[in-house]
Structures are given as structure tokens and as C-alpha cells.
N, C-alpha and C positions, 0 to 999 in steps of 0.2 A: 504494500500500500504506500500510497506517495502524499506527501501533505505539502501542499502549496505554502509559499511566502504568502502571505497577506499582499496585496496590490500586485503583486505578479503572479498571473497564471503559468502552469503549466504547456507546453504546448500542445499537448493532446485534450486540453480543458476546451471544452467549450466556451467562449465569451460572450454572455448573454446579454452585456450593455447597450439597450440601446440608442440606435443613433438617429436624432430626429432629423437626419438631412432627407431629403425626396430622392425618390428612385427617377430612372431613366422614364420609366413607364406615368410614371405620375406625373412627371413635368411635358414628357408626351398628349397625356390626358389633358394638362392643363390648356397647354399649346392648340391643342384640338379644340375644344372648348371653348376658347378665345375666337376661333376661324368660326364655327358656327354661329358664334352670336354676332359677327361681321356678316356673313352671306343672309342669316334671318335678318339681319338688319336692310341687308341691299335690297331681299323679296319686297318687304313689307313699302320700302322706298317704291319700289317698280309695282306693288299694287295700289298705292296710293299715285299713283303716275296714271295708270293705266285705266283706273275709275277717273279721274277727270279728264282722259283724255274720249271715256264712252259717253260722259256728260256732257263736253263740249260739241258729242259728233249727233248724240241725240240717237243712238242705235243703237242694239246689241248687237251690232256686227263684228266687232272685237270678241267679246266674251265667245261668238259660239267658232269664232274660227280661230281660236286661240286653244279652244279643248281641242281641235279634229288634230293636232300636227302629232306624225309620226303613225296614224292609225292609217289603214287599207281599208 
């Protein structure tokens, strides 16, 4: 049996201190995060664009040929 110093482990000890820095993955999460709340930002700009631009024209002609793109 091995008894450790006090403030130095062993190196076959596991070190169970932990370390409040962010991992890769979470400052990823955060980064990601950040981009989403910019593009919901840019939508919500470009449907507030896009309703004064169907109120200016006085037609749903925007809204119904705006769902058809990309369908057969």
C-alpha cells in the first residue's frame, strides 16, 4: 500500500480537482449559439421586410409564390 504526501499525488492517483475552464465542445456550443441568434435575427428582419413589402403591393402574391420554391 502507498500513502501519498498531502498536496502531491501519486501518479497513478487519480486527480479529481476540478477545473472550471470550458471545454472545446462548450465554447463550440456557445459559438453556435451566438450564429443562431444572428440568422433568427436576419429571418425575423427579412419577414418584417417582406410583410411591408405584400402591404405596399396590396396582394398575396409574394406569400403564395414564396411557399411553391423548390416543390414539383
Amino acid at each position: 500500500m502507498r500513502i501519498g504526501t498531502s498536496g502531491h499525488p501519486d501518479d497513478d492517483e487519480l486527480d479529481l480537482e476540478y477545473v472550471p475552464h470550458k471545454t472545446m465542445f462548450e465554447e463550440m456550443c456557445e459559438e453556435n449559439a451566438a450564429k443562431v441568434a444572428l440568422v433568427e435575427h436576419d429571418v425575423c428582419e427579412k419577414r418584417k421586410t417582406l410583410e411591408g413589402t405584400k402591404a405596399r403591393v396590396g396582394c398575396n402574391e409574394v406569400a403564395t409564390t414564396s411557399g411553391t420554391r423548390g416543390k414539383k
